[in-house]
PDB file of N, CA, C, O and CB in Angstrom:
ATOM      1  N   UNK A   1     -70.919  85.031   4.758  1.00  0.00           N
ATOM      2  CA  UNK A   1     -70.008  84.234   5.545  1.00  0.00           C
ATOM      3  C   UNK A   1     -70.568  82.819   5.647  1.00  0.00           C
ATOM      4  O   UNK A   1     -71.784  82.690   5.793  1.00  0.00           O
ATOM      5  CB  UNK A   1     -69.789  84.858   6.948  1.00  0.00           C
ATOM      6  N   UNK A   2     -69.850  81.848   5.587  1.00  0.00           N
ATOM      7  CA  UNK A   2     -69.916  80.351   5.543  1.00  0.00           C
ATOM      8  C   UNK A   2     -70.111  80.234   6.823  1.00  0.00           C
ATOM      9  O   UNK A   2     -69.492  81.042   7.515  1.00  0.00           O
ATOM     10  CB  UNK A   2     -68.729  79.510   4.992  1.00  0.00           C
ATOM     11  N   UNK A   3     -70.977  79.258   7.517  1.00  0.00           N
ATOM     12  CA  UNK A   3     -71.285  78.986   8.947  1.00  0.00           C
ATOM     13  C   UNK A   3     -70.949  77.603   8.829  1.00  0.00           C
ATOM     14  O   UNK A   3     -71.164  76.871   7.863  1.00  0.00           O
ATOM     15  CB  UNK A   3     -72.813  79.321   9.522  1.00  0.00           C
ATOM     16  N   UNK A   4     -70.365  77.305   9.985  1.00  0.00           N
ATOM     17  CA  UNK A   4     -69.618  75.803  10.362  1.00  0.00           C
ATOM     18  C   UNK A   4     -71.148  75.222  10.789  1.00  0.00           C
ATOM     19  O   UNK A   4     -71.914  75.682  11.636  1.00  0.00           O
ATOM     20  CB  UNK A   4     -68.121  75.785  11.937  1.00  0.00           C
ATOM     21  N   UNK A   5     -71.323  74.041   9.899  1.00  0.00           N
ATOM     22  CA  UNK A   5     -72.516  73.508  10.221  1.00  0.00           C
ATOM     23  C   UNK A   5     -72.204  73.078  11.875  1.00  0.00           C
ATOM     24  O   UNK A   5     -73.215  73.366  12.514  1.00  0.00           O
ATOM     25  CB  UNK A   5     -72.929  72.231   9.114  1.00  0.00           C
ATOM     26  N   UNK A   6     -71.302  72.574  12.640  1.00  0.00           N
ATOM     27  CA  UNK A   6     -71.377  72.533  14.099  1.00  0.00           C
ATOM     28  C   UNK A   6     -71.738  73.603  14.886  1.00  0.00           C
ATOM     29  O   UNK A   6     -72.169  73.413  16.023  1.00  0.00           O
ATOM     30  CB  UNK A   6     -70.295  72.203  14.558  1.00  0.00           C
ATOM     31  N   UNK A   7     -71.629  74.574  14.473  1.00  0.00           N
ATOM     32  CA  UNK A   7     -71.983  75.895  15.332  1.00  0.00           C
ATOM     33  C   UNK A   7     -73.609  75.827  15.189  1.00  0.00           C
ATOM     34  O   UNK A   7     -74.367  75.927  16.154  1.00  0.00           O
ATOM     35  CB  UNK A   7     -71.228  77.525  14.631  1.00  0.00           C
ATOM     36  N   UNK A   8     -74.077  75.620  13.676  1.00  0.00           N
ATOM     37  CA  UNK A   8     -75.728  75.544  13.640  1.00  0.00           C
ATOM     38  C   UNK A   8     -76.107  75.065  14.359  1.00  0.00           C
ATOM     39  O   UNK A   8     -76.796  75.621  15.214  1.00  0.00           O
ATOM     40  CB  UNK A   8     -76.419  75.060  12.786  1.00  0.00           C
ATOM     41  N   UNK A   9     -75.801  73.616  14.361  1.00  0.00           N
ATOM     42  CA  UNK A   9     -76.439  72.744  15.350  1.00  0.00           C
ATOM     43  C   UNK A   9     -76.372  72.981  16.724  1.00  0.00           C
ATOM     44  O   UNK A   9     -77.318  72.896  17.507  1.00  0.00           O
ATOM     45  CB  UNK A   9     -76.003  71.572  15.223  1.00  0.00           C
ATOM     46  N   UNK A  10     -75.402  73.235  16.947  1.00  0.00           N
ATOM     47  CA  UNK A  10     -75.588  74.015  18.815  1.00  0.00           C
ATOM     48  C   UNK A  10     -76.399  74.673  18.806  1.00  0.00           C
ATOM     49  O   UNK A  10     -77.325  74.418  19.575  1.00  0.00           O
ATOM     50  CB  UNK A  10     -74.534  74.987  19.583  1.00  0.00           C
ATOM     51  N   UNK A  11     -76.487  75.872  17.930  1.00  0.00           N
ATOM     52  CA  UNK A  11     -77.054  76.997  18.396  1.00  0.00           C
ATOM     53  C   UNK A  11     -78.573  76.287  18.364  1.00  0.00           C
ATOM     54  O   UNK A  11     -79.236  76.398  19.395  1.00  0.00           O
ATOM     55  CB  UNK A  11     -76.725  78.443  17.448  1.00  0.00           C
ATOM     56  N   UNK A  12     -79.061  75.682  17.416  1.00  0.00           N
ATOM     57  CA  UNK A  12     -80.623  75.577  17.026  1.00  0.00           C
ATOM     58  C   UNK A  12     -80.955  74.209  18.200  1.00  0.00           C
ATOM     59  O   UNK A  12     -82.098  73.908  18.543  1.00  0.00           O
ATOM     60  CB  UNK A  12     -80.948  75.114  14.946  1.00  0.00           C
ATOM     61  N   UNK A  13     -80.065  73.709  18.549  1.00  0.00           N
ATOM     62  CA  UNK A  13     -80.220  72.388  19.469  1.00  0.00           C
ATOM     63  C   UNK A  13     -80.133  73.184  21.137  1.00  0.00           C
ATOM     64  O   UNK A  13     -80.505  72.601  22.155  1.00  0.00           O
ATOM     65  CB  UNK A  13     -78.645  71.011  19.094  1.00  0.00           C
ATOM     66  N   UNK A  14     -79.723  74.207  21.126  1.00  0.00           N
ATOM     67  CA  UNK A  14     -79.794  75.439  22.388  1.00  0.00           C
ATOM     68  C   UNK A  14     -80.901  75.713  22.289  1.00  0.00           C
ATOM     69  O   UNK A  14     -81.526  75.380  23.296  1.00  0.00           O
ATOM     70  CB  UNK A  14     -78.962  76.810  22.375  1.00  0.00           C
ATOM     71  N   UNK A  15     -81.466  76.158  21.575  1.00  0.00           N
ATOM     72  CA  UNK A  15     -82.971  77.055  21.249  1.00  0.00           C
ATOM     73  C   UNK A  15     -83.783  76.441  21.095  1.00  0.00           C
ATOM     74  O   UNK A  15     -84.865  77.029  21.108  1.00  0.00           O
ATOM     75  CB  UNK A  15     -83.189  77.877  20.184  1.00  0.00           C
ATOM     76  N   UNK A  16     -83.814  75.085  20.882  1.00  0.00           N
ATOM     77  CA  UNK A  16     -84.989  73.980  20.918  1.00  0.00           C
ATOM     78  C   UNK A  16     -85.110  73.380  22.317  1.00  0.00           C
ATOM     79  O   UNK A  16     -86.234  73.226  22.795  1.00  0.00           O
ATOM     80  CB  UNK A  16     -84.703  72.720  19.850  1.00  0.00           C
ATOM     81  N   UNK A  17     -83.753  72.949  23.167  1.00  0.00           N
ATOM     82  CA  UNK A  17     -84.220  72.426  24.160  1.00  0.00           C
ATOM     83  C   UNK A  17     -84.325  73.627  24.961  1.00  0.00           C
ATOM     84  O   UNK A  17     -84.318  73.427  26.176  1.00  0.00           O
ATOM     85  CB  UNK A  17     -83.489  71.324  24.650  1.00  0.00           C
ATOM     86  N   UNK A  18     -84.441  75.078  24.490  1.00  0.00           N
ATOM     87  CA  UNK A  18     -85.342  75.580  25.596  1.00  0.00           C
ATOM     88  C   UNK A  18     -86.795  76.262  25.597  1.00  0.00           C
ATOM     89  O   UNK A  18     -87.443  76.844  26.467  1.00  0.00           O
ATOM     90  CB  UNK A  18     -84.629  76.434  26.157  1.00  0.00           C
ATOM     91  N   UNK A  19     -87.010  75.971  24.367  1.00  0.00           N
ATOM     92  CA  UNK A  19     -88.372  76.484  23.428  1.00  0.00           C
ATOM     93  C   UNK A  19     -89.658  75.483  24.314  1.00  0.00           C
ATOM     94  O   UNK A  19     -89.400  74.439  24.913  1.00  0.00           O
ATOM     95  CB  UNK A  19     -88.168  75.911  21.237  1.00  0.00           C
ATOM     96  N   UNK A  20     -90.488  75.861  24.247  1.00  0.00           N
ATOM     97  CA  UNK A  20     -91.407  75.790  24.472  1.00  0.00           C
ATOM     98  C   UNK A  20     -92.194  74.259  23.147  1.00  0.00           C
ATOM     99  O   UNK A  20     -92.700  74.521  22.056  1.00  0.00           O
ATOM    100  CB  UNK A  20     -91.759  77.391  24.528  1.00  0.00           C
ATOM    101  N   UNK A  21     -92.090  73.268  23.552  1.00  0.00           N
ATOM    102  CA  UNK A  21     -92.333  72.001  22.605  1.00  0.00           C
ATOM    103  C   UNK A  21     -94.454  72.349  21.809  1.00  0.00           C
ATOM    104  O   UNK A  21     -94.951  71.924  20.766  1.00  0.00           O
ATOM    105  CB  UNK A  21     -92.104  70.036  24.114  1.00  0.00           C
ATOM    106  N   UNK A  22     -94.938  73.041  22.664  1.00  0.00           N
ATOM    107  CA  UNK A  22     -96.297  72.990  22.287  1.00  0.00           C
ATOM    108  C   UNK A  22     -96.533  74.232  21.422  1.00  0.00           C
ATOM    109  O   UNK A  22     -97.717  74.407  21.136  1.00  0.00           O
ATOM    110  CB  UNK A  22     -97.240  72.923  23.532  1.00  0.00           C
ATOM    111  N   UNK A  23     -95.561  75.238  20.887  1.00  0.00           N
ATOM    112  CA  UNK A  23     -95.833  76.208  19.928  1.00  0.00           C
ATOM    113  C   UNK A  23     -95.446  75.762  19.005  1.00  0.00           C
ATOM    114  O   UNK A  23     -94.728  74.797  18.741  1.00  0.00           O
ATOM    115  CB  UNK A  23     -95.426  77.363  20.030  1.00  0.00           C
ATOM    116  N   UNK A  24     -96.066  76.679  18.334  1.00  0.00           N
ATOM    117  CA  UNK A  24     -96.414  76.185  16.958  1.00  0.00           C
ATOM    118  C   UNK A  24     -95.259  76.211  16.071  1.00  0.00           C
ATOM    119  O   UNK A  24     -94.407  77.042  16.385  1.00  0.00           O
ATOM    120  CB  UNK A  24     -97.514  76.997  16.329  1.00  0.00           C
ATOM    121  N   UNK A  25     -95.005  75.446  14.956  1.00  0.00           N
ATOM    122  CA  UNK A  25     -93.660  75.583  14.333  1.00  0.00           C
ATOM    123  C   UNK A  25     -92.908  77.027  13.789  1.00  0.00           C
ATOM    124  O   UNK A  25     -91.731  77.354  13.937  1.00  0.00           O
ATOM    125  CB  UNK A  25     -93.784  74.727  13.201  1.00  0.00           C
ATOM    126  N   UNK A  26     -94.022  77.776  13.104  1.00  0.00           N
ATOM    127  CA  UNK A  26     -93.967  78.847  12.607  1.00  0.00           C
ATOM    128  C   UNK A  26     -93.209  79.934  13.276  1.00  0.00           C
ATOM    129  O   UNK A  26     -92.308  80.661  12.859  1.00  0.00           O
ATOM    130  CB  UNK A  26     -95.077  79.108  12.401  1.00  0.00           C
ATOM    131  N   UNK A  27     -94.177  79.806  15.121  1.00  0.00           N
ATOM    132  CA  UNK A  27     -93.371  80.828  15.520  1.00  0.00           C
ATOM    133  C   UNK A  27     -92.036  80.971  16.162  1.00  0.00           C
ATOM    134  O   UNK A  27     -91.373  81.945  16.515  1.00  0.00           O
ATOM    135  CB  UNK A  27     -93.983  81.324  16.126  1.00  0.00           C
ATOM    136  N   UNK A  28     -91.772  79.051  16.217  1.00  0.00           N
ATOM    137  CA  UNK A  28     -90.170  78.705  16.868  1.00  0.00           C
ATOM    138  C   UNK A  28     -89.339  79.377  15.645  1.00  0.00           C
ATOM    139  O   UNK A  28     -88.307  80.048  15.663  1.00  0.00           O
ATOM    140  CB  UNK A  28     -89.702  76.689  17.105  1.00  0.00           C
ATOM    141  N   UNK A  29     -90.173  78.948  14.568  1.00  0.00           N
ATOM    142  CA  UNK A  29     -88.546  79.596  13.515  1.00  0.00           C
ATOM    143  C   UNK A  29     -88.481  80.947  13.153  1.00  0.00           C
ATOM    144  O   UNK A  29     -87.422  81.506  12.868  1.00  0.00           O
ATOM    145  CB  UNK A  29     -88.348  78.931  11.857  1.00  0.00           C
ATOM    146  N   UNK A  30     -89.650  81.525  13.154  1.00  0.00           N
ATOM    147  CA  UNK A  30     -89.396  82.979  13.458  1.00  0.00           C
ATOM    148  C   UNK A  30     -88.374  83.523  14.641  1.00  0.00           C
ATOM    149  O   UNK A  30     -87.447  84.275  14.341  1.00  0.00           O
ATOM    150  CB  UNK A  30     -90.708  83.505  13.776  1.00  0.00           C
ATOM    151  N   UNK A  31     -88.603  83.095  16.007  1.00  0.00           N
ATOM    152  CA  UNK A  31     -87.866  82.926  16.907  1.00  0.00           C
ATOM    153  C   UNK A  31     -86.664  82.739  16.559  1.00  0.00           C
ATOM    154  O   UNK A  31     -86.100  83.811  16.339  1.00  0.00           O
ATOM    155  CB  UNK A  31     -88.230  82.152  17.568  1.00  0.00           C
ATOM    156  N   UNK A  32     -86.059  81.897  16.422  1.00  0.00           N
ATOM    157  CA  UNK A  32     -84.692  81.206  15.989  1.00  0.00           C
ATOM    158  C   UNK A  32     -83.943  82.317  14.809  1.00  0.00           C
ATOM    159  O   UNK A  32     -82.788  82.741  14.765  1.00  0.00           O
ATOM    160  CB  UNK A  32     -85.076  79.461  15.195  1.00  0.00           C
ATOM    161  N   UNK A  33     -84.853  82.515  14.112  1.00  0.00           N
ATOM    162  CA  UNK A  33     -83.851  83.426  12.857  1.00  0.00           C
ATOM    163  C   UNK A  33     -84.179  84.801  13.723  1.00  0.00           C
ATOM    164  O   UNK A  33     -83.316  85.676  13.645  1.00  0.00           O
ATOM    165  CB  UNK A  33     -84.568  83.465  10.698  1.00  0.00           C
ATOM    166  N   UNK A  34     -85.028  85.003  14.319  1.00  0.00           N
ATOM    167  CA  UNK A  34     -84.718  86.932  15.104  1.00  0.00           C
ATOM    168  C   UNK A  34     -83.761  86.791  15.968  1.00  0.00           C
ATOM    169  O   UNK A  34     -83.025  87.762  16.151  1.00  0.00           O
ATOM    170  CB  UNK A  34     -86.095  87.823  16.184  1.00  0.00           C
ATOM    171  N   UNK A  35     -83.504  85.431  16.791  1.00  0.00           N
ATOM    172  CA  UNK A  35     -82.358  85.608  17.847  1.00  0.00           C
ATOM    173  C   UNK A  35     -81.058  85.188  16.785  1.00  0.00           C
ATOM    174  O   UNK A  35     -80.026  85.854  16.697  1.00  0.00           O
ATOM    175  CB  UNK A  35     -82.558  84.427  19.435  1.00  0.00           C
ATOM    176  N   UNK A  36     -81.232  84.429  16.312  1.00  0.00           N
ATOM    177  CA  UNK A  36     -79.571  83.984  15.413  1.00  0.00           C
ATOM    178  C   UNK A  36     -79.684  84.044  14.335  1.00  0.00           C
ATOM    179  O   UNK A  36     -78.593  83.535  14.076  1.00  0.00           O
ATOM    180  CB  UNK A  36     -78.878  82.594  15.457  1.00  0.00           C
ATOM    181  N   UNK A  37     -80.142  84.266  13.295  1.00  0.00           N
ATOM    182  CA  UNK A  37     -80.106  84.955  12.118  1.00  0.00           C
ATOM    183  C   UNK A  37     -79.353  85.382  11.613  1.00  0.00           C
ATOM    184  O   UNK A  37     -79.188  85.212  10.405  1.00  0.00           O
ATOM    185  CB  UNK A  37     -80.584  85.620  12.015  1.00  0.00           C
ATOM    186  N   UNK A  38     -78.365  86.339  12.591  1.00  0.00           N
ATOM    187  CA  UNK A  38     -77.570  86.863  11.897  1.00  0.00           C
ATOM    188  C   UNK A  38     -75.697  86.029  11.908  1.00  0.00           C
ATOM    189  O   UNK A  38     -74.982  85.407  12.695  1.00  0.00           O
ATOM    190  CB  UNK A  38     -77.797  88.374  12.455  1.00  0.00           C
ATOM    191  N   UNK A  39     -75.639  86.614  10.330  1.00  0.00           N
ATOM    192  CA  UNK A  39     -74.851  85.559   9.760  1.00  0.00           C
ATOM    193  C   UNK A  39     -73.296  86.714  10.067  1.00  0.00           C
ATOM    194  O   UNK A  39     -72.296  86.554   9.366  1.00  0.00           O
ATOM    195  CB  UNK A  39     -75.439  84.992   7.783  1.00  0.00           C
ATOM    196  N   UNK A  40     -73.319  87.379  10.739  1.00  0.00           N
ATOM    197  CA  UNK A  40     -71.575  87.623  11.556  1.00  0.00           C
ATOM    198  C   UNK A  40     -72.186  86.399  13.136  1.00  0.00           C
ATOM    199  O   UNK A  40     -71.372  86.491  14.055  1.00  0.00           O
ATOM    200  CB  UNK A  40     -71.062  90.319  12.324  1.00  0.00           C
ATOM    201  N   UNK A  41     -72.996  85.726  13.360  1.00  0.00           N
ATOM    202  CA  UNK A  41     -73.038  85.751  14.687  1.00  0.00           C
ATOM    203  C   UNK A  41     -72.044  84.451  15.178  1.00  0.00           C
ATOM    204  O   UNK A  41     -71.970  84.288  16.396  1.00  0.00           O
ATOM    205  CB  UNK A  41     -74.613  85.688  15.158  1.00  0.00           C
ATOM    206  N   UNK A  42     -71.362  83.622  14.403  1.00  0.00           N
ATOM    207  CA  UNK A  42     -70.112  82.676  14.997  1.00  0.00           C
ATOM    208  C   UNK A  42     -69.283  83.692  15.759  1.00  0.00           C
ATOM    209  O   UNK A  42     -68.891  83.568  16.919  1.00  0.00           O
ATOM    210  CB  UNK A  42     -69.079  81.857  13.726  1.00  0.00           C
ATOM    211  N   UNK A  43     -68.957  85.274  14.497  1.00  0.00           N
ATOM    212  CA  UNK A  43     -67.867  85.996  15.406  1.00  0.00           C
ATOM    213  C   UNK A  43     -68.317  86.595  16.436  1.00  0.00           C
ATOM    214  O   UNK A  43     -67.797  87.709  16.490  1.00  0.00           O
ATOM    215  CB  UNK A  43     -67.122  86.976  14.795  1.00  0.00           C
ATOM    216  N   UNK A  44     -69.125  86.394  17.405  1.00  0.00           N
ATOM    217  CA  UNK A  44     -69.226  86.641  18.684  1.00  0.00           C
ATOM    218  C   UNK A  44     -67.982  86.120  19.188  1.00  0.00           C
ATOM    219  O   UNK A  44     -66.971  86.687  19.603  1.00  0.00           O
ATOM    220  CB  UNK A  44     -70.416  86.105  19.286  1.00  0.00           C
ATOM    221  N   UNK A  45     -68.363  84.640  19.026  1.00  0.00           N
ATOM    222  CA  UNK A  45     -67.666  83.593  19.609  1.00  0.00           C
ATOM    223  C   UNK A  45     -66.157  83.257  18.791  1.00  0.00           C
ATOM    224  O   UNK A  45     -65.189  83.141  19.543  1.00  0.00           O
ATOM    225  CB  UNK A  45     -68.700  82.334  19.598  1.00  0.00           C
ATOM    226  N   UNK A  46     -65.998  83.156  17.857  1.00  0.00           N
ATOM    227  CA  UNK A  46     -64.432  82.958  17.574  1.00  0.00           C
ATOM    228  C   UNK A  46     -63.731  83.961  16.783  1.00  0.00           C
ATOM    229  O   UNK A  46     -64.428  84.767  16.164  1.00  0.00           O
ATOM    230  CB  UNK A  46     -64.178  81.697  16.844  1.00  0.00           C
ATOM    231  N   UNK A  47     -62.560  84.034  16.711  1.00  0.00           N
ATOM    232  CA  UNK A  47     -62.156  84.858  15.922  1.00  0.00           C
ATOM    233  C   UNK A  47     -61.933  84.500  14.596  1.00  0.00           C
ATOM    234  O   UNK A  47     -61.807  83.296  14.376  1.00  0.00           O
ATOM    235  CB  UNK A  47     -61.245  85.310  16.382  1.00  0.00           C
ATOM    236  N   UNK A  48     -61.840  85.424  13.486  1.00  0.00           N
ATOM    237  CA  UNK A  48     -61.973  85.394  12.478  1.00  0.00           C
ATOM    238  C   UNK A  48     -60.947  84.304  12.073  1.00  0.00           C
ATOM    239  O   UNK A  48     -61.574  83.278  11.811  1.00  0.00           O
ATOM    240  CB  UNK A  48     -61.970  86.600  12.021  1.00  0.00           C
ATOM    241  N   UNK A  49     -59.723  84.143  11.934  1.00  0.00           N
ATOM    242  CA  UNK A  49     -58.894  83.413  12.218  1.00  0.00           C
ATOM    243  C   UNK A  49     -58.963  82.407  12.775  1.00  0.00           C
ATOM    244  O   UNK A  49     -57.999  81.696  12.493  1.00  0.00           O
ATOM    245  CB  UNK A  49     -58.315  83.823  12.592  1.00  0.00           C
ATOM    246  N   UNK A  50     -59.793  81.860  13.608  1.00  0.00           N
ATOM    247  CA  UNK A  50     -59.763  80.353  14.139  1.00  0.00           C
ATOM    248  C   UNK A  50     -61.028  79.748  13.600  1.00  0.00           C
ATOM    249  O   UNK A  50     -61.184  78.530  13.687  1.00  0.00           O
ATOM    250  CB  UNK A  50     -59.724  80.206  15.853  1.00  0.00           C
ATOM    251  N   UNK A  51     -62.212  80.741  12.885  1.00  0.00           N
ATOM    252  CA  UNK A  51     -63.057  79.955  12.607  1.00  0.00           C
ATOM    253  C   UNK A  51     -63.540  79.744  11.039  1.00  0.00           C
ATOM    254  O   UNK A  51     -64.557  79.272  10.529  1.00  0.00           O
ATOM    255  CB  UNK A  51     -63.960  80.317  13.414  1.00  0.00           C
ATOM    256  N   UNK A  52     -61.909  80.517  10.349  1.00  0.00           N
ATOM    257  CA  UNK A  52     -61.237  79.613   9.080  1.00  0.00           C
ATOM    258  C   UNK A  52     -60.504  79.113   8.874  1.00  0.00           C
ATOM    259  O   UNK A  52     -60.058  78.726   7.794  1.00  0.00           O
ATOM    260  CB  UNK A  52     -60.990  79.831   8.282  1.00  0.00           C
ATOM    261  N   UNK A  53     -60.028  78.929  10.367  1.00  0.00           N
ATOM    262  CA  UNK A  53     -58.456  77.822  10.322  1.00  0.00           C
ATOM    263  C   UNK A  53     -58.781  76.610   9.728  1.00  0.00           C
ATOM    264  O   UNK A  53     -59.985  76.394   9.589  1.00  0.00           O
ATOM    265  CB  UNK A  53     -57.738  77.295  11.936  1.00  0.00           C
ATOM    266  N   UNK A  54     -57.847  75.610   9.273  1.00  0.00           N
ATOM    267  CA  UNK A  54     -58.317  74.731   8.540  1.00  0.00           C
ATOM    268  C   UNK A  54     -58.193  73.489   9.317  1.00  0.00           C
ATOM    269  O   UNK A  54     -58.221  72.372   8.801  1.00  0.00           O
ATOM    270  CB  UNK A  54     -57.723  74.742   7.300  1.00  0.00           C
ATOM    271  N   UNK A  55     -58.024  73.773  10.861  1.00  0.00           N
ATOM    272  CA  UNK A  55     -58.795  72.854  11.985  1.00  0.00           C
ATOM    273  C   UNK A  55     -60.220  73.293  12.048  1.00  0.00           C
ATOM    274  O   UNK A  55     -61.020  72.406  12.349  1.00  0.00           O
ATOM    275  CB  UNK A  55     -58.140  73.000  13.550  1.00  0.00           C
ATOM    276  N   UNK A  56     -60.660  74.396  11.841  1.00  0.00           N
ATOM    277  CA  UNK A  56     -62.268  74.795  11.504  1.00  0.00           C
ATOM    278  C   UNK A  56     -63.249  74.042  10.874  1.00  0.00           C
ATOM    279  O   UNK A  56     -64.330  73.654  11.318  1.00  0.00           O
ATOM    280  CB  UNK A  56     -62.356  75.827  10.719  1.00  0.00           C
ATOM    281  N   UNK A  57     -62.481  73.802   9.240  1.00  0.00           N
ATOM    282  CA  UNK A  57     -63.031  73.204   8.346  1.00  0.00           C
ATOM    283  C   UNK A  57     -62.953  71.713   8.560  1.00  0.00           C
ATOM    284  O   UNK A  57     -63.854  71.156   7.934  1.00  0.00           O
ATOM    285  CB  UNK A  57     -62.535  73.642   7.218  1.00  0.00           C
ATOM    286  N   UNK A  58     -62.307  71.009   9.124  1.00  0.00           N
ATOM    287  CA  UNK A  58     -62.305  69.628   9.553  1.00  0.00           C
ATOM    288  C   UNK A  58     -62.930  69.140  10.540  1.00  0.00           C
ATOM    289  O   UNK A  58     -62.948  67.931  10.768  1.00  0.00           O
ATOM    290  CB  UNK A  58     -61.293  69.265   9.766  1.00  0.00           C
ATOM    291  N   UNK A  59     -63.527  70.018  11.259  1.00  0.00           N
ATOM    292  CA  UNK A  59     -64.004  69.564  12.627  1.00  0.00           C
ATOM    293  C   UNK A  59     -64.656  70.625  13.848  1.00  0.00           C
ATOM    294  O   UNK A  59     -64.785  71.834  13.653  1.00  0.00           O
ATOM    295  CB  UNK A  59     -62.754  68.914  13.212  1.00  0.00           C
ATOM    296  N   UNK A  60     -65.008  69.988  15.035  1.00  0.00           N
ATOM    297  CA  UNK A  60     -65.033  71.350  16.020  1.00  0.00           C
ATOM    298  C   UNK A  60     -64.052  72.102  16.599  1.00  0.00           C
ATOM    299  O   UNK A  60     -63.184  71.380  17.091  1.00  0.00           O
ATOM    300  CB  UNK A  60     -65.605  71.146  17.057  1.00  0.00           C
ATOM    301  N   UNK A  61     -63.837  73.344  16.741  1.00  0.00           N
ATOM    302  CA  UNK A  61     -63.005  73.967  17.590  1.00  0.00           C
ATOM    303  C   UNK A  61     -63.816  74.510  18.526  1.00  0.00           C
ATOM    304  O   UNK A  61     -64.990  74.758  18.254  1.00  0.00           O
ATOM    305  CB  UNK A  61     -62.164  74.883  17.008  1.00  0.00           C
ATOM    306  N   UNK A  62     -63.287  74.758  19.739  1.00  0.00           N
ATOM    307  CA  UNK A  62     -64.265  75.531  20.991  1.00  0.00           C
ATOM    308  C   UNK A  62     -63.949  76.792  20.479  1.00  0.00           C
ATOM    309  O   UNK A  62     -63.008  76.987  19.710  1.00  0.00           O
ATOM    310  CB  UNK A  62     -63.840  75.350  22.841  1.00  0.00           C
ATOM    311  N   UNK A  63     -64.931  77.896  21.004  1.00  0.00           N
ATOM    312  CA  UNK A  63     -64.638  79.265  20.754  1.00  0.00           C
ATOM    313  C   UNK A  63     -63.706  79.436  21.601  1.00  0.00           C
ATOM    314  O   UNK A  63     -63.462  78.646  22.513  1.00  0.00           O
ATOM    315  CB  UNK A  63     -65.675  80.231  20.867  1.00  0.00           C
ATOM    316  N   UNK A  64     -62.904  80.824  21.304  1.00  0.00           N
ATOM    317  CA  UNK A  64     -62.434  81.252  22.080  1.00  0.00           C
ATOM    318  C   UNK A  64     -62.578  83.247  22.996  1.00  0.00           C
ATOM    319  O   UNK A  64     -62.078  83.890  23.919  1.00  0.00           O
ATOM    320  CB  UNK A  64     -61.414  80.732  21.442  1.00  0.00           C
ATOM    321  N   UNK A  65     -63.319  83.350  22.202  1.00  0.00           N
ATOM    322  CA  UNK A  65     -64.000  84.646  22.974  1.00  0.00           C
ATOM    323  C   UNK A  65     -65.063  84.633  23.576  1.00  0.00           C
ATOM    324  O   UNK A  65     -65.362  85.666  24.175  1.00  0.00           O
ATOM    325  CB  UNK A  65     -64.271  85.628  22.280  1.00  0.00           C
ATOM    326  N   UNK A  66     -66.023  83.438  23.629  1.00  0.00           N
ATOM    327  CA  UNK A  66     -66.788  83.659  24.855  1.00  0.00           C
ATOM    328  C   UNK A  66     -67.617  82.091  24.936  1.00  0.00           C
ATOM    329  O   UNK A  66     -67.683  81.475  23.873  1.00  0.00           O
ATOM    330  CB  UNK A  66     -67.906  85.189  24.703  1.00  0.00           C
ATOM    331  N   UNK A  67     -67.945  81.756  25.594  1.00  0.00           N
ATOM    332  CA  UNK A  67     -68.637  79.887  25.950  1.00  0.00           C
ATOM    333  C   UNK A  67     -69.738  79.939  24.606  1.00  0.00           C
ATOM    334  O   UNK A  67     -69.760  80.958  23.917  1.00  0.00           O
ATOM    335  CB  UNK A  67     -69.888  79.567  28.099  1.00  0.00           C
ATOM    336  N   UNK A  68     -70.362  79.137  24.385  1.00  0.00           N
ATOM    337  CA  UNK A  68     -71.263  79.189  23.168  1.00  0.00           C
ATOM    338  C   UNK A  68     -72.551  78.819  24.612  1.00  0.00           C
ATOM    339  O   UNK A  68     -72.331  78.187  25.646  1.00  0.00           O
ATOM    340  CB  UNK A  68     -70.860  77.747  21.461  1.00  0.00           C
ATOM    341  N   UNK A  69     -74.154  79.635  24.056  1.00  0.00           N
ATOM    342  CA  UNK A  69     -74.991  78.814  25.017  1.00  0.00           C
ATOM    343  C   UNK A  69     -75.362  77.730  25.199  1.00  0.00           C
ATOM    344  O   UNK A  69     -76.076  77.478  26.170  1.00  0.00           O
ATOM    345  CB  UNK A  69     -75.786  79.051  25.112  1.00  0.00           C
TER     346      UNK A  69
END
Protein backbone atom coordinates (compact mmCIF):
# COMPACT_ATOMS: atom_id res chain seq x y z
CA UNK A 1 0.00 0.00 0.00
CA UNK A 2 1.17 3.55 -1.04
CA UNK A 3 1.39 5.86 2.12
CA UNK A 4 0.41 9.57 1.66
CA UNK A 5 3.68 11.13 2.38
CA UNK A 6 1.43 13.67 4.79
CA UNK A 7 0.37 10.97 6.98
CA UNK A 8 4.37 10.05 7.33
CA UNK A 9 5.18 13.13 8.39
CA UNK A 10 2.62 13.41 11.17
CA UNK A 11 3.09 10.30 12.31
CA UNK A 12 7.15 10.50 12.57
CA UNK A 13 6.84 14.39 13.59
CA UNK A 14 4.30 12.78 16.58
CA UNK A 15 6.96 10.36 17.62
CA UNK A 16 9.80 12.71 17.56
CA UNK A 17 8.32 15.47 19.47
CA UNK A 18 7.68 12.96 22.03
CA UNK A 19 10.86 10.82 21.96
CA UNK A 20 13.25 11.36 24.15
CA UNK A 21 16.02 13.96 22.08
CA UNK A 22 19.22 12.29 24.03
CA UNK A 23 18.75 8.54 22.66
CA UNK A 24 20.47 7.35 20.48
CA UNK A 25 19.39 7.35 16.78
CA UNK A 26 19.30 3.68 16.33
CA UNK A 27 16.97 3.07 18.96
CA UNK A 28 14.36 6.03 17.96
CA UNK A 29 14.06 4.22 14.60
CA UNK A 30 13.72 0.97 15.84
CA UNK A 31 11.02 2.57 17.93
CA UNK A 32 9.24 4.31 15.16
CA UNK A 33 9.09 1.24 12.71
CA UNK A 34 7.78 -1.25 15.90
CA UNK A 35 5.07 1.38 16.68
CA UNK A 36 4.21 2.39 12.86
CA UNK A 37 5.70 0.18 10.64
CA UNK A 38 3.01 -1.23 9.69
CA UNK A 39 1.99 -0.41 6.23
CA UNK A 40 -2.21 -1.08 6.64
CA UNK A 41 -1.64 1.57 9.48
CA UNK A 42 -3.28 4.97 7.51
CA UNK A 43 -6.43 2.46 7.59
CA UNK A 44 -6.82 2.89 11.15
CA UNK A 45 -7.55 6.27 10.37
CA UNK A 46 -9.27 6.61 6.91
CA UNK A 47 -11.15 4.62 4.90
CA UNK A 48 -10.07 2.87 2.09
CA UNK A 49 -11.96 5.07 -0.16
CA UNK A 50 -11.02 8.45 1.09
CA UNK A 51 -7.45 7.70 1.34
CA UNK A 52 -7.45 6.97 -2.58
CA UNK A 53 -9.76 9.53 -3.38
CA UNK A 54 -8.15 11.70 -5.72
CA UNK A 55 -8.55 14.63 -3.10
CA UNK A 56 -6.01 12.11 -1.29
CA UNK A 57 -3.56 12.25 -3.94
CA UNK A 58 -3.52 16.08 -4.21
CA UNK A 59 -3.31 17.02 -0.83
CA UNK A 60 -4.39 16.51 2.95
CA UNK A 61 -7.61 15.04 3.92
CA UNK A 62 -8.42 14.70 7.77
CA UNK A 63 -9.21 11.14 8.71
CA UNK A 64 -12.27 10.19 9.23
CA UNK A 65 -12.39 7.18 11.62
CA UNK A 66 -10.46 8.33 14.31
CA UNK A 67 -8.12 11.88 15.17
CA UNK A 68 -4.51 11.04 13.97
CA UNK A 69 -1.97 11.48 17.26
Amino acid sequence: MKRSPAFCVHVIGHFLASADPLRPRDELERELIERYGDKELPLQYYSRERLFSSEARLGWVTPELRALP
